[in-house]
Steps between C-alpha positions, in 0.01 A plus 500: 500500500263218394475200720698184457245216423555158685633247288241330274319765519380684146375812415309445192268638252136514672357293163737215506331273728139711473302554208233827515146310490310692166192685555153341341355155554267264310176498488383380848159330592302554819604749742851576598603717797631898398763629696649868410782674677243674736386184680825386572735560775864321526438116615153541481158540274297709671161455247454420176209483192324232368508525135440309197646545116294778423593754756839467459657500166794271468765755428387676822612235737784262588422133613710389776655152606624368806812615599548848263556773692350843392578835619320842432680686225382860599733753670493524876249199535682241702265182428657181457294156495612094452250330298378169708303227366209608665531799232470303186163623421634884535571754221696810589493805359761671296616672717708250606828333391478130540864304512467125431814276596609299188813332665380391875833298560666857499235727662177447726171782501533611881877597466364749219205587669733587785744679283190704327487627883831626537525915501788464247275301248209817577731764462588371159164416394413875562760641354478363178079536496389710246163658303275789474282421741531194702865438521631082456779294450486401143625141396811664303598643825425200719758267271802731585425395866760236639441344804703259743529136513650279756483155461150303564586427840566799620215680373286242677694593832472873446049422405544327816647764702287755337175310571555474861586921515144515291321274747633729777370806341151311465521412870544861579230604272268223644590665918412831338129390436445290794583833716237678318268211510569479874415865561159492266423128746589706819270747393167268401565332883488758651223772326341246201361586181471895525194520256297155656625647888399128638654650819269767504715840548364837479459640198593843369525701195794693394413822614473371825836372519710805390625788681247789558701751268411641163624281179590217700302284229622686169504331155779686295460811270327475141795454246462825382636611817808363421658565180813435365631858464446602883785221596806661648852291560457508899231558727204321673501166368150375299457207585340267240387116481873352487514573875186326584596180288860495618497645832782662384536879638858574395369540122416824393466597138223816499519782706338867559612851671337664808219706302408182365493280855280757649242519233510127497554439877142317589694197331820536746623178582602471882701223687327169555195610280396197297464520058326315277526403155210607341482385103627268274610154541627565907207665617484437863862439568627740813784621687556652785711858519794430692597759741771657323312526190554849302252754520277508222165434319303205390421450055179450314565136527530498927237468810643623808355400874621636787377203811424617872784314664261458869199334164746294306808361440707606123639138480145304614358733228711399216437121632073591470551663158701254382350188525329298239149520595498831570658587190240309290224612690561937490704475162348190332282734264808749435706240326314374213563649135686834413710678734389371860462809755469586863099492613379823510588714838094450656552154426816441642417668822252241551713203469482287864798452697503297770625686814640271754607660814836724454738288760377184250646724186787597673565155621515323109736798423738414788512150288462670182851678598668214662462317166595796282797481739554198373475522194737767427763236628357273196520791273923479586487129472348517190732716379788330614349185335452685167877637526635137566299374164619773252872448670492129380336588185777718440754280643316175348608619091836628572616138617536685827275239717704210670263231400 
């Protein structure tokens, strides 16, 4: 059974107070700034192009004013944006739907842009996105919308209430990144820049810092090795660069039988062995194999070390490979045009690492795991935070908020 609106509350047609901005704008002069659905995430531009006339056609844009609110029209692409005077000088892309208030005594842009938010509004939006290719909302469908309006008053209460839950979420957000900031401080104090060593540790190469056992440096099999047709349903796991990037071992999409494993077994992955991303756009990024990890073998796309535990610490390594200036100095020349790649195996293994002594390492990972501690009791805060904002959001266009 539908909901009982509060009195003087109406459920209208989404058009009657909003009119659908048109796509195409005059001829401009001088440079305006390009935004397309890509460099945008919901609140906030995240980069945009300076263009003039010329690159962009008119009927490939829409010119923006303050106060419009646009929204990305594509299925499953959750992008919502309120247009700020600051933006004046922007053009967005059509891929965008840009609603314009026409009657501001009967509607203000952040209770829409809130409303855009709201999973109901979403699920609608995808369900009636169609096309051959890139599904959208067309502008047909996006009239038979009707949305909810309380009185002006209210919906400034409810942006009120709203803003505050959003500001939370930003606080939370804003902990997140000081933790990790903390950590990265924690570790310059204590070992500084790992590629300047201003406080002069020994210095290793790789192959000096893993175990003394055959393939514990082993870059993964040529692609060949692994085609398509020798995947079975179960089995030992391969794993590929989603693990490294995500640090995510419960995923597990490819995997082979036992004839397989032992003709590939130089790449076995074992417990607390590090991998290592070693193309495309995350080359470099790591994780380390937790110790329940399935048995299995490392892709094309994987480096795998195995560390001497009594030489060096898995965490302190991670923090080494990591950081900026080592990154720019060993990979600098990797990341330029094309596809960027791993260095080649020689010249990997003689990359420096600074070696302080072991009881140093294992000291920053004591901290390293009190923090991690820690921040596993954001991760429920932040969840609890994001649960108490969609609640209200739900609650908030219902008429269900005591405001």
């Amino acid at each position: 059974m539908k909901n009982k609106l509060p009195e003087r509350w109406k459920e209208v047609e989404l058009f009657r107070y909003l009119e659908l901005a048109s796509s195409g704008v005059k001829r401009f002069s001088g440079i305006k700034k390009y935004v397309d659905t890509g460099s945008l995430e919901t609140g906030k531009i995240k980069d945009f192009v300076d263009v003039n006339y010329k690159d962009r056609p008119s009927r490939a844009n829409m010119e923006v004013k303050d106060g419009d609110v646009l929204f990305a029209k594509m299925k499953d692409t959750e992008k919502i944006y309120l247009v700020s005077k600051e933006d004046a000088n922007h053009l967005y892309s059509t891929g965008f739907a840009v609603l314009r208030i026409k009657d501001n005594s009967k509607l203000i842009s952040k209770y829409i842009y809130f409303w855009l938010r709201t999973e109901n509004f979403q699920k609608l939006k995808n369900r009636e996105c169609t096309g051959a290719t890139q599904k959208a909302i067309g502008e047909t469908k996006l009239r038979k919308f009707r949305i909810v309006v309380p009185p002006l008053g209210t919906q400034k209460q409810i942006v009120s209430i709203l803003e505050k839950a959003e500001k939370a979420k930003e606080w939370r957000k804003e902990a997140d990144k000081l933790t990790n900031d903390f950590l990265k401080s924690v570790f310059m104090e204590m070992f500084g820049d790992p590629v300047k060593n201003t406080k002069r540790w020994d210095i290793e190469t790789i192959e000096n810092l893993v175990k003394k056992t055959k393939y514990s440096i082993k870059r993964g099999p040529f692609g060949g090795a692994l085609k398509k047709e020798i995947f079975v349903n179960k089995g030992y796991l391969v794993y590929e660069q989603f693990h490294a990037l995500n640090n995510d071992f419960n995923f597990g999409r490819y995997f082979i039988d036992d004839k397989k494993f032992q003709e590939l077994k130089a790449f076995e992955v074992f417990p607390e062995d590090i991998i290592i991303s070693c193309s495309g756009i995350y080359l470099g990024k790591l994780a380390i194999v937790p110790k329940e990890a399935k048995r299995g073998i490392i892709n094309q796309a994987l480096l795998k070390i195995s560390l001497d535990k009594n030489k060096y610490n898995n965490v302190f390594f991670t923090y080494v490979f990591r950081s900026e200036n080592f990154r720019n100095t060993f990979f600098g020349d990797d990341r330029g045009s094309g596809i960027p790649n791993f260095p080649p195996m020689p010249t990997f293994k003689q990359f420096k690492f600074i070696t302080p002594p072991i009881e140093l390492q294992n000291q920053f990972f004591s901290i390293v795991k009190e923090v991690e501690h820690m921040k596993e009791q954001q991760k429920h805060s932040k969840e609890n935070i994001d649960n108490l904002f969609n609640v209200l959001m739900q609650k908030a266009f219902k008429g269900e908020l005591v405001v």
